[in-house]
VOFIRO-488799 format. One record per atom (N, C-alpha, C): residue in three letters; x, y, z; residue number from 0. Coordinates in steps of 0.001 Angstrom, whole numbers, plus 500000, padded with zeros to 6 digits. Layout:
ALA,X,Y,Z,NUM
...
***
This chain:
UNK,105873,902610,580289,0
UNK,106545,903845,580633,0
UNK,105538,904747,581341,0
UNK,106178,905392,581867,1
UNK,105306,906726,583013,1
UNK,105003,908013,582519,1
UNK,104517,908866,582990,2
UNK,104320,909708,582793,2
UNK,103983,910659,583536,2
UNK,104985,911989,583531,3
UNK,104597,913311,584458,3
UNK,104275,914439,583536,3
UNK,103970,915101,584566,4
UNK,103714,916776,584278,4
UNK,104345,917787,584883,4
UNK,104819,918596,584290,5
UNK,105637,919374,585010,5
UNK,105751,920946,584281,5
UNK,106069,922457,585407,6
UNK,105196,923401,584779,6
UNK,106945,923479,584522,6
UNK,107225,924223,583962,7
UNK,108831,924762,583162,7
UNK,108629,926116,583198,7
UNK,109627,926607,583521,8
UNK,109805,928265,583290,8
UNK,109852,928362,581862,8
UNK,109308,929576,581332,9
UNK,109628,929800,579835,9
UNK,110956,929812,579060,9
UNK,111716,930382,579962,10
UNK,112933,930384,579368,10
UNK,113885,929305,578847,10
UNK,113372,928225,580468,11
UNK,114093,926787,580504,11
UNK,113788,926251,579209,11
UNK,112134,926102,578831,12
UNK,111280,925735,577609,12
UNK,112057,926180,576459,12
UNK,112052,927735,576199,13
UNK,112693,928083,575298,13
UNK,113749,927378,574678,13
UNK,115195,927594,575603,14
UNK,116075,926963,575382,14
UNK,116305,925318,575420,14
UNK,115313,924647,576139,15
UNK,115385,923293,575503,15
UNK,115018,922466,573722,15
UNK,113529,923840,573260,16
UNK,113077,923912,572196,16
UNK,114716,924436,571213,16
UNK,115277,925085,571952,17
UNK,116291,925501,570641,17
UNK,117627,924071,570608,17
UNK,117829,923643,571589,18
UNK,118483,922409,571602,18
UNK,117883,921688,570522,18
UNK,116427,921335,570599,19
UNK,116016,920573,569788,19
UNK,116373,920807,568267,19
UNK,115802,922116,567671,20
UNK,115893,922890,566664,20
UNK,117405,922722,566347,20
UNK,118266,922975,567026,21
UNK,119610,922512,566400,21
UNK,120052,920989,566815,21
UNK,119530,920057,566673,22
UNK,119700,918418,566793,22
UNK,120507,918113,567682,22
UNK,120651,918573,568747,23
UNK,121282,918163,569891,23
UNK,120439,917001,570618,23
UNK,118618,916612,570834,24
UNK,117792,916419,570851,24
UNK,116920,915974,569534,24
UNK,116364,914859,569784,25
UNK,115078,914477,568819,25
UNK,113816,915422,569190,25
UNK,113505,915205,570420,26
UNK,112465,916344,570467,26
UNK,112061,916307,572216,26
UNK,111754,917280,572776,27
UNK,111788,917310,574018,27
UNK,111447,916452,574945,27
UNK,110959,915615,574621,28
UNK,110654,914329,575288,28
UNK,112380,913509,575774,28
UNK,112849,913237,574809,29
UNK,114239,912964,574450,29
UNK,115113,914024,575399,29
UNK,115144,914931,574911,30
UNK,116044,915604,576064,30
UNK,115668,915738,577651,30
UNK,114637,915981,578036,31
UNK,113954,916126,579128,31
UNK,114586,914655,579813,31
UNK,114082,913227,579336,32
UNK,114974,912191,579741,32
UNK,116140,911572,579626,32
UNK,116792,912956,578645,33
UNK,118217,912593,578792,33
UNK,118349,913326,580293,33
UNK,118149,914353,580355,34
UNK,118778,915132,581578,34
UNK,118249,914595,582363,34
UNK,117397,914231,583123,35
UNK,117167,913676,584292,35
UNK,117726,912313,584783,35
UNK,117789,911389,583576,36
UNK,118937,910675,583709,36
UNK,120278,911020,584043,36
UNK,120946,911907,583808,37
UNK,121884,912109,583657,37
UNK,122552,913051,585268,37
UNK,120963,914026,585574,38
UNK,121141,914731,586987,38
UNK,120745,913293,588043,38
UNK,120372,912465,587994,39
UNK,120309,911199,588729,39
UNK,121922,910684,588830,39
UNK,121966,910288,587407,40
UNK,123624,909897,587620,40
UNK,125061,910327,588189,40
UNK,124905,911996,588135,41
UNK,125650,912738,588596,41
UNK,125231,912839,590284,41
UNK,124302,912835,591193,42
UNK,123892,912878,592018,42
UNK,124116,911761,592347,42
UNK,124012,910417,592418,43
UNK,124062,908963,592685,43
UNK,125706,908692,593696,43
UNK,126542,909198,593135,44
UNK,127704,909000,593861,44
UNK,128016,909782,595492,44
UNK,127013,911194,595424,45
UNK,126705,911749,596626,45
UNK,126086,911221,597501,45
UNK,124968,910399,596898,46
UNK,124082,909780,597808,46
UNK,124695,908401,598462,46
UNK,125583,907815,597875,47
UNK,125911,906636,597827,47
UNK,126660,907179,599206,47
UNK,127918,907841,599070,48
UNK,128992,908384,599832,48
UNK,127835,908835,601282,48
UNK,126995,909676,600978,49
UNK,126227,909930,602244,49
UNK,125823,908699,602767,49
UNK,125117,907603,602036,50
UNK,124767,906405,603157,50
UNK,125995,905674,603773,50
UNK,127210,905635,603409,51
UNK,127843,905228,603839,51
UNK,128566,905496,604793,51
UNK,128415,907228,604850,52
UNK,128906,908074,606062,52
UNK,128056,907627,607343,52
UNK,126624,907460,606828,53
UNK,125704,907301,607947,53
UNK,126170,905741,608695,53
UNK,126263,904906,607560,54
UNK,126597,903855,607787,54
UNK,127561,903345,608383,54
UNK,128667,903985,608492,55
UNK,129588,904213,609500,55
UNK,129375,904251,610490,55
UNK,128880,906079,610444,56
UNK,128551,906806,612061,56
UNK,127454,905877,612823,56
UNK,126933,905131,612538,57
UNK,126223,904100,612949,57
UNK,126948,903082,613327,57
UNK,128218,902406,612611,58
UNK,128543,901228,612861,58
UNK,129685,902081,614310,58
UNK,129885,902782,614597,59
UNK,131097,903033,615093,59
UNK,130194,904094,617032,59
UNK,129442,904434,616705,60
UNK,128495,904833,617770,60
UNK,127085,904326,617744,60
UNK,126594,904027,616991,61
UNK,125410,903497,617508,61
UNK,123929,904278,617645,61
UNK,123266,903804,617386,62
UNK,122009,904084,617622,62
UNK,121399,903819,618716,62
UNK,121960,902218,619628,63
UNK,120725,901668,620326,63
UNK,120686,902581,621830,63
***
């Protein structure tokens, strides 16, 4: 497994620490990679739809 660093606003911090504190979360590690999983997953279908737009506008005019 990997590992980053990353600076967090206090507030964000705050309120992820209180997620934890009420067991929504094991402990911030845990939530931190729930959500980013999860903003990946939600994002994934945009990206998908965008290559395919490109992929189009490519198949139908061209690049060369």
């Amino acid at each position: 497994m990997s590992m980053i660093h990353a600076e967090v606003p206090d507030g964000l911090l705050q309120q992820a620490q209180l997620l934890v504190q009420r067991g929504w979360a094991n402990n911030i590690q845990e939530l931190v990679n729930e959500s980013l999983r999860r903003y990946i997953e939600s994002h994934q279908e945009a990206l998908t739809e965008q290559f395919i737009r490109e992929d189009v506008e490519w198949g139908l005019h061209g690049d060369d």
